[in-house]
LUMMI-389586 format. One record per residue (C-alpha): x, y, z; residue in one letter. Coordinates in steps of 0.2 Angstrom, whole numbers, plus 5000, padded with zeros to 4 digits. Layout:
<pts>
   xx   yy   zz code
    X    Y    Z    A
...
</pts>
This chain:
<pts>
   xx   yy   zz code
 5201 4818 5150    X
 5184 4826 5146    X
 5175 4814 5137    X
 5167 4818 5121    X
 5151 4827 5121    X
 5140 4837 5109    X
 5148 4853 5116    X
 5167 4845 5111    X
 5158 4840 5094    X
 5153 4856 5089    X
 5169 4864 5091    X
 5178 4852 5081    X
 5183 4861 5063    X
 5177 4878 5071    X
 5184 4897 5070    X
 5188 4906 5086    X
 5187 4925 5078    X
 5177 4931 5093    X
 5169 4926 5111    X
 5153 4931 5102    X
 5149 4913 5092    X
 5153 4903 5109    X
 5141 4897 5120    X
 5143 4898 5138    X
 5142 4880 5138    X
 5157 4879 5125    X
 5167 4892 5133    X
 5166 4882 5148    X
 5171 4865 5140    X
 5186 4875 5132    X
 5190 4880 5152    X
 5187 4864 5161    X
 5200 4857 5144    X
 5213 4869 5148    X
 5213 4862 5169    X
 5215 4845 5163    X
 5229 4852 5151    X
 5239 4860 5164    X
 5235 4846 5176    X
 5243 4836 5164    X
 5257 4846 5160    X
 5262 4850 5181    X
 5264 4830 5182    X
 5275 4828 5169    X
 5262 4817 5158    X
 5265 4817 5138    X
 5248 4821 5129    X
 5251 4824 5111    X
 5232 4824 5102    X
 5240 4834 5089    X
 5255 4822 5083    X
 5257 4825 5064    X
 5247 4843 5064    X
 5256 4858 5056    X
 5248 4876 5064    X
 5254 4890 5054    X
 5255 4906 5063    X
 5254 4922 5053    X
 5260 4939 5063    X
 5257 4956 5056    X
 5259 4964 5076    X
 5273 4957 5084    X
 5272 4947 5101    X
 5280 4939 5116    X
 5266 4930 5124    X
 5257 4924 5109    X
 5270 4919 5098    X
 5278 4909 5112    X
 5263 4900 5120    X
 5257 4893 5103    X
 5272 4890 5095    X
 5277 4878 5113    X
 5257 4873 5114    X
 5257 4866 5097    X
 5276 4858 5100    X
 5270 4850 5118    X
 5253 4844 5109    X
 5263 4836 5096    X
 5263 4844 5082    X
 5272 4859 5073    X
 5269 4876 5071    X
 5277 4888 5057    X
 5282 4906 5058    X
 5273 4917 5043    X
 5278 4935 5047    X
 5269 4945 5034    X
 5287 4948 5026    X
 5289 4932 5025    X
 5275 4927 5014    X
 5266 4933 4998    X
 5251 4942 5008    X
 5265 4958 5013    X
 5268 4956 4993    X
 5249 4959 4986    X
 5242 4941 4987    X
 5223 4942 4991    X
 5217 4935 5009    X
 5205 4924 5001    X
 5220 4916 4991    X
 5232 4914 5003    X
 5216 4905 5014    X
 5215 4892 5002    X
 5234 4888 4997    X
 5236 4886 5016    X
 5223 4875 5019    X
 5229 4863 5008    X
 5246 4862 5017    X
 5241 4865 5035    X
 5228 4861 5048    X
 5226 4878 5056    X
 5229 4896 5056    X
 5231 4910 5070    X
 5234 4926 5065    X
 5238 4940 5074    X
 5233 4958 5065    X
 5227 4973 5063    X
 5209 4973 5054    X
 5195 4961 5061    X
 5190 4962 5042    X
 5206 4952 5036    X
 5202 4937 5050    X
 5186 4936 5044    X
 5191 4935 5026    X
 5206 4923 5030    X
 5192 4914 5040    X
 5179 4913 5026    X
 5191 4905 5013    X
 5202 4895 5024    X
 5195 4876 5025    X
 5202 4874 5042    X
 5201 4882 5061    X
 5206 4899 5062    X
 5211 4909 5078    X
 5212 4926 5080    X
 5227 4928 5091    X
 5223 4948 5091    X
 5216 4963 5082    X
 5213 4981 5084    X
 5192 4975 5088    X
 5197 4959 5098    X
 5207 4947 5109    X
 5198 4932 5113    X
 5214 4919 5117    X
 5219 4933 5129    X
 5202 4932 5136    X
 5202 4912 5138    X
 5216 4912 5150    X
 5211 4927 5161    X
 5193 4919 5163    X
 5204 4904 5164    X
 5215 4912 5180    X
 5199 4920 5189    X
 5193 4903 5188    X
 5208 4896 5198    X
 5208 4909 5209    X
 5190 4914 5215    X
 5182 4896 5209    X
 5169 4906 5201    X
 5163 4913 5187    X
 5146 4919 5188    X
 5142 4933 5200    X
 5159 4940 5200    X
 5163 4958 5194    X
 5178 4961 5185    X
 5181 4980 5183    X
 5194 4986 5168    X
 5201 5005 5170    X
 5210 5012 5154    X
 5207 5013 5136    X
 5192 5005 5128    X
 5202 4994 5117    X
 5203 4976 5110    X
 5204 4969 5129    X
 5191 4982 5136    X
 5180 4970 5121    X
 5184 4953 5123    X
 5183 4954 5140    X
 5165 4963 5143    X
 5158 4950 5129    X
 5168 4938 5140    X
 5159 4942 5157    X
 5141 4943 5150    X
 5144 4925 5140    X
 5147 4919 5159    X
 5135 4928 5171    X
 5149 4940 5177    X
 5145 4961 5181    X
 5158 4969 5169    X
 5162 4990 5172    X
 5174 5002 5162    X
 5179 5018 5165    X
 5187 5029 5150    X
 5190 5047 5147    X
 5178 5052 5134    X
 5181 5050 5118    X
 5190 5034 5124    X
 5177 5022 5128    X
 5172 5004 5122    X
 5165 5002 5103    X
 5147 5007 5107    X
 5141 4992 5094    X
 5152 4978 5105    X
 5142 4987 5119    X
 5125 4986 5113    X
 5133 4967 5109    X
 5136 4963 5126    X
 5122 4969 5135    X
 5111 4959 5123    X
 5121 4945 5129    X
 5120 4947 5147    X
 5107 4938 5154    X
 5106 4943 5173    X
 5124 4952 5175    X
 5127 4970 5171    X
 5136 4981 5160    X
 5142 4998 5167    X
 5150 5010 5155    X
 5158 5024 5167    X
 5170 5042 5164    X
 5172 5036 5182    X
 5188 5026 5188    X
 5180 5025 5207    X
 5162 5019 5201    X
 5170 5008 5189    X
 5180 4997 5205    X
 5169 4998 5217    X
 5165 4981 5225    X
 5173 4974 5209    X
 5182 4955 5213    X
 5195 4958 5198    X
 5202 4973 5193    X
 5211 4974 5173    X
 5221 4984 5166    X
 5229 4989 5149    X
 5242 5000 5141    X
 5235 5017 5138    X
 5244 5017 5120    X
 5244 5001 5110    X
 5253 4994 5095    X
 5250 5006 5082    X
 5245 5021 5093    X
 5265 5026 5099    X
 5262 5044 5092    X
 5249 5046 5104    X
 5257 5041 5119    X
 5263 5058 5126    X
 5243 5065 5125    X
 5238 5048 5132    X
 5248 5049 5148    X
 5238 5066 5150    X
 5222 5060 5148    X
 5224 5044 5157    X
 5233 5051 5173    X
 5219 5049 5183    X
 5213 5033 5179    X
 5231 5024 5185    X
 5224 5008 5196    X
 5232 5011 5211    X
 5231 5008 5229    X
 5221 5024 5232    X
 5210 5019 5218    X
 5208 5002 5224    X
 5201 5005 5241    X
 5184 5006 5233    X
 5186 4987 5228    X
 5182 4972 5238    X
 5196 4967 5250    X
 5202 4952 5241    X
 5201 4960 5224    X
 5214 4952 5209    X
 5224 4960 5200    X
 5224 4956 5182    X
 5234 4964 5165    X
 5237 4956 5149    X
 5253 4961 5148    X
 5266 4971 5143    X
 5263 4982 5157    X
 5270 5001 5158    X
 5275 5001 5178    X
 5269 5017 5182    X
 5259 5025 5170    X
 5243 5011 5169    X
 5247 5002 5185    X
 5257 5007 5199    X
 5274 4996 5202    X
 5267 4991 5222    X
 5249 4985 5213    X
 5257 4973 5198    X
 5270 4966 5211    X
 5258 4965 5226    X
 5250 4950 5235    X
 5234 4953 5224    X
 5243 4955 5208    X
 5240 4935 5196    X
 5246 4941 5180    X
 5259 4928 5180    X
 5248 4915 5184    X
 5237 4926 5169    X
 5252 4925 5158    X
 5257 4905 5161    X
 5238 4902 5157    X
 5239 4906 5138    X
 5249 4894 5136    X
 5235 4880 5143    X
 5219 4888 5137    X
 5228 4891 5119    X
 5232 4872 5118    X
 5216 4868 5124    X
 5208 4876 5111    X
 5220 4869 5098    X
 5214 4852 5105    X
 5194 4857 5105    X
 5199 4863 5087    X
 5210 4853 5076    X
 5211 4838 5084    X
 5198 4829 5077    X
 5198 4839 5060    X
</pts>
């Protein structure tokens, strides 16, 4: 395994809210962890750092990918990992944040929690006395964005240099991935409808991060891909914005990543989504089953860079 190191000691007992407090360096260690991980895992070898530890995992938004890859990291890691759906516990009945923190931390040794508002992971964050992860909110996806730098990693064997383009709504994804690219020297470009674009503060965030790479912010689908390495996609309408779908598939028509739309990419472009797709309304059905399509080898990933920042986290807390 990676040996111990200042970079693996510093994240011991740490918070992953955002990409934003991680250092390139530590973002790495938390990729090169995840290799060894799967490498691990593919050869059948039992590695259980977390034998005895208890993860709770509270879910306001519900979820296939998320639920399922930590509830099996945790298990394969050793420990234990506990369901809280917000019906389920005293924070859907009027308990503070800041209490349930503390009365949790007492019984567990860490906490994702999949959300709406940024503002409650912090909270649960600042009153918690152990790790906390956000597994999603309206403003961020960071585990999401571990295993898709993760799978270009696999895939191209580079980071740096790269240029990932992501076509559709400015959302949680469009986020963690641009903070994503800039921590790791990659271009980043979006195109959005108007009125649809990234946070302008995460912006301004990300281009003070990027040191020699670029940020493009584009109306343009075609500027947005051109000579990109990975192309990303989302759903046009996410949790919580159902009633919108109907104007959204208007707006969004012509920013569908197809194969029209990807001739202006490189030639050995890969095709990334986070999953659940919509076939035929963000990504045409020939794109997301095609030869350049990864997002299964995306998908399998969270389960490995997920366990690998439960490791870099909680195991020596």
């Amino acid at each position: 395994m990676i040996k111990q190191n200042n970079v693996s000691s510093n994240l011991i007992g740490r918070d992953f809210l955002t990409l934003t407090n991680y250092q390139p360096e530590e973002i790495m260690y938390l990729l090169e962890l995840a290799k060894e991980i799967k490498q691990k895992q593919k050869k059948g070898e039992v590695y259980q750092p977390l034998k005895g530890k208890v993860l709770g995992l509270i879910f306001e938004k519900s979820s296939t990918r998320t639920r399922v890859s930590f509830e099996t990291g945790i298990y394969q890691l050793g420990g234990t990992g506990l369901f809280l759906s917000s019906s389920d516990i005293q924070l859907g009945r009027g308990e503070t944040i800041a209490d349930t923190a503390k009365v949790l931390s007492s019984y567990l040794d860490g906490i994702m929690i999949r959300t709406f508002a940024q503002s409650d992971v912090e909270e649960l964050a600042k009153n918690a006395s152990i790790p906390v992860m956000n597994g999603l909110t309206d403003l961020y996806h960071p585990c999401q964005v571990l295993a898709d730098l993760q799978t270009i990693q696999e895939v191209k064997g580079t980071l740096a240099g790269l240029k990932i383009a992501y076509i559709g709504d400015g959302n949680n994804m469009a986020h963690s991935l641009m903070l994503g690219a800039a921590k790791m020297g990659m271009d980043f470009s979006t195109a959005a409808p108007e009125g649809y674009l990234p946070d302008d503060s995460i912006v301004k965030e990300a281009k003070a991060i990027a040191n020699q790479s670029s940020i493009t912010i584009t109306t343009d689908p075609k500027e947005a891909v051109k000579d990109a390495d990975v192309i990303y996609t989302d759903v046009w309408a996410s949790m919580g914005q159902e009633s919108e779908q109907a104007a959204r598939e208007k707006l969004f028509a012509a920013y569908q990543v197809n194969e029209e739309l990807l001739t202006h990419a490189k030639s050995d472009y890969i095709f990334m989504h986070c999953l659940p797709a919509h076939r035929e309304e963000e990504v045409a059905t020939a794109i997301i089953d095609g030869s350049h399509s990864v997002v299964f080898q995306e998908a399998e990933n969270r389960l490995h860079a997920q366990k690998a920042l439960m490791v870099a986290l909680m195991a020596g807390a």
